[in-house]
N, C-alpha and C positions, 0 to 999 in steps of 0.2 A: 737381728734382722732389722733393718730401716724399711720406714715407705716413703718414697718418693713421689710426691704428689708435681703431674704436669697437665695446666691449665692450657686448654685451644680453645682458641675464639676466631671465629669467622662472621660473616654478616649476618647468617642466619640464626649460631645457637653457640653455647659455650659448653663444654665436655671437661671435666672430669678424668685425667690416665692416672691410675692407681700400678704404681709399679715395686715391685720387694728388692728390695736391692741386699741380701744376703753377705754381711762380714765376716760371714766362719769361709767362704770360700778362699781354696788355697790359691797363693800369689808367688808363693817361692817354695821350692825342693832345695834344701839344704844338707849335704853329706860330707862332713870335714874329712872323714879318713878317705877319700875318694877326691876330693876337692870340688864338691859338685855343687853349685850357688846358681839355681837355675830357674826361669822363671818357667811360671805356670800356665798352659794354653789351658783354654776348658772346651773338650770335643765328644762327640758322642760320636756315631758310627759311620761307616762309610757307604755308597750305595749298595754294596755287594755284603751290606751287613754285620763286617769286622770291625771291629774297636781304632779308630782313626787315628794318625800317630800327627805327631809337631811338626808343624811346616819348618821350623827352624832348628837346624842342628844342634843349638844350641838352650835350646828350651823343652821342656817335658810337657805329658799332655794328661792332666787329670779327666777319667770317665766322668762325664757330668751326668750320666743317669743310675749311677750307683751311688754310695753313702761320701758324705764329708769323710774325709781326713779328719780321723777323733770320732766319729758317730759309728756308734756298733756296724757289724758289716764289713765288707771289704771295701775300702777306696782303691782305686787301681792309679797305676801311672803307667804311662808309656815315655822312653826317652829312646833315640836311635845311638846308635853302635857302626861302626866302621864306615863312617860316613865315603862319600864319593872322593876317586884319587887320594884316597890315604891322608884326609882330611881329620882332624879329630871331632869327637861328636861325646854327645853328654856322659852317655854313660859308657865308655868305652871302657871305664874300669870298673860297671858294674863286677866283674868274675872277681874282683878283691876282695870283694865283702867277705864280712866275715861274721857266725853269730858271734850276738853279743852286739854287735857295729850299728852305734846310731842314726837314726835318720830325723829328721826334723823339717816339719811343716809350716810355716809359717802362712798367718790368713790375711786377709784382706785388711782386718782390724789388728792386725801387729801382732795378736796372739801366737805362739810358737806350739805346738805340738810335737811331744817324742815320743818315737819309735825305736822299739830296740829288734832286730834283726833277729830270726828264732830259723830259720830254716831259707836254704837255697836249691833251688834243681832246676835242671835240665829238660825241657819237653820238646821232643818232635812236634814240627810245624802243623802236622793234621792232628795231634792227639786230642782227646777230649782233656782240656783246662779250666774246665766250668768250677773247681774249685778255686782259682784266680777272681773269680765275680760274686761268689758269695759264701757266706759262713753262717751256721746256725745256734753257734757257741754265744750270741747277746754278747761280745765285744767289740772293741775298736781293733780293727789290722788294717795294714797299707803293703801295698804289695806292689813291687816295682819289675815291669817286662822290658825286654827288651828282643834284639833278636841276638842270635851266635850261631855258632858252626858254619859251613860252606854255602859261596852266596850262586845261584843260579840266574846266570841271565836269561835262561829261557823263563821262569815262573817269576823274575824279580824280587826275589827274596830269598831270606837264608834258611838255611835247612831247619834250624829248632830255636827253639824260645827260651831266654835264661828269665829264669822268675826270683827275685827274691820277695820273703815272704815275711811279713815285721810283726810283731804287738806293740800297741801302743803301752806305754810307760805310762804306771798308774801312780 
């Protein structure tokens, strides 16, 4: 972690912003058997409370109020899937994965982190998934959402949630 020291001066007084500017923060989603070289949003929730997805189809969105990528805990990602008129979108081939299948992090400061892929499924879009946000095992996992099965235009979204589920590679 750096600090970034920013000096304001005005007529009356001079301040001091003491700011962390954080280099383990991830910058790239990388998955060669998927061909996935994606960049990283960092988002937290939405008003309605749900974990917020990438404004761009083509970039992934790291939970920024859960663990780094590589820090014990679950790091989450979100990327979208069948994107609008049959557009392609990041993870449209998440369902390829496979265990054993790498993933790899890359941070801010160039550092790479790998994941190796240990379990995949399927959840209904109301299920309880509170295992997707954390773990009590004192490791590092990354755990990639997305959405899948049938899309509803009346509730805007697809019927269920493909999760895959990684360890970090020690």
């Amino acid at each position: 972690m750096f600090l970034f020291v920013h000096l304001n001066f005005n007529q009356q007084q001079a301040t001091v912003d003491l700011f962390a500017l954080s280099t383990d923060e991830p910058s790239r989603l990388k998955i060669p058997s998927i061909s996935v070289d994606a960049s990283v949003e960092h988002l937290g929730l939405t008003n309605e409370g749900a974990m917020d997805v990438p404004e761009d189809k083509d970039d992934v969105a790291w939970y920024k109020f859960g663990p780094h990528p590589g820090e014990n805990g679950n790091a989450v990602i979100a990327g979208h899937y069948g994107w609008k008129e049959n557009t392609p979108a990041v993870f449209d081939n998440l369902h390829k994965l496979k265990i054993g299948d790498k993933i790899y992090v890359e941070n801010k400061n160039g550092s790479l982190i790998t994941f190796v892929v240990r379990e995949i499924q399927i959840y209904d879009k109301d299920a309880d998934a509170s295992k997707v946000f954390w773990s009590d095992d004192n490791k590092a996992h990354l755990n990639l959402i997305t959405c899948t099965g049938e899309w509803s235009d009346n509730e805007k979204t697809s019927s269920h949630r493909l999760i895959v589920f990684a360890n970090k590679k020690e």
